[in-house]
N, C-alpha and C positions, 0 to 999 in steps of 0.2 A: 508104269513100266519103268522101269532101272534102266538109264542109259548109261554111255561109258562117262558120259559130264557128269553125272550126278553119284556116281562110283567113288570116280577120282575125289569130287567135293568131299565127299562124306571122310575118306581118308585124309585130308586137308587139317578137316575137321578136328579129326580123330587124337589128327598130332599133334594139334598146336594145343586140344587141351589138356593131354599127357605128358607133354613131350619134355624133356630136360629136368623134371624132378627126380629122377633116379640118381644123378649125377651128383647133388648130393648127399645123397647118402654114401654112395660110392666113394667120394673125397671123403666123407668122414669115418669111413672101414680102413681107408687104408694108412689113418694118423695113428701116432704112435699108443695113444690111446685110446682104442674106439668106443670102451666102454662109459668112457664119458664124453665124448665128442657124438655118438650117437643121436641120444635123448633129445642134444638142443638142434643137432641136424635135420631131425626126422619135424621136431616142431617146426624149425622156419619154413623148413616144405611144405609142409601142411597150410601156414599162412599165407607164402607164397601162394597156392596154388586158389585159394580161397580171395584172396585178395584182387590177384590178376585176372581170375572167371568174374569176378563184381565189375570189376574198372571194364574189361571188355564190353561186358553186357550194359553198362553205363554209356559206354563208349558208343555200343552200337545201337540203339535205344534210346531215343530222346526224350525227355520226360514231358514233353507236350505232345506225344503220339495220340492221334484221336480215339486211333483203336482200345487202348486203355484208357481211355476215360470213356465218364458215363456209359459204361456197356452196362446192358442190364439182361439180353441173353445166355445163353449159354456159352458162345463166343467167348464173353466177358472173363468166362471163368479156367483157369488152367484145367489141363484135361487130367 
């Protein structure tokens, strides 16, 4: 059952892993010329957003979690 706490989390969620990469793109439309400011705008985002979902998930994840090691059920395996 969907309470309003677990509503709210999900939108938390939602935002923190979307949120602010638009913004370069956005700075780089509006320089004087976007059709080269573009290209390398749109890659650091992409890295950004790529890099900072790893460091989180690192972050929150410790690599001697018991649940990832030796699992050998189903559990073990992503769904």
């Amino acid at each position: 059952m969907m309470t309003w706490t677990r509503v709210c989390s999900m939108f938390v969620t939602a935002a923190f892993t979307s949120a602010g990469t638009e913004l370069v793109v956005l700075a780089a439309s509006k320089a004087p010329d976007p059709r080269a400011t573009m290209p390398p705008a749109v890659k650091r985002a992409v890295w950004c957003i790529i890099i900072i979902y790893n460091k989180s998930l690192t972050t929150l994840i410790g690599y001697d979690e018991p649940r990832l090691l030796g699992g050998s059920d189903a559990t073990a395996s992503p769904p």
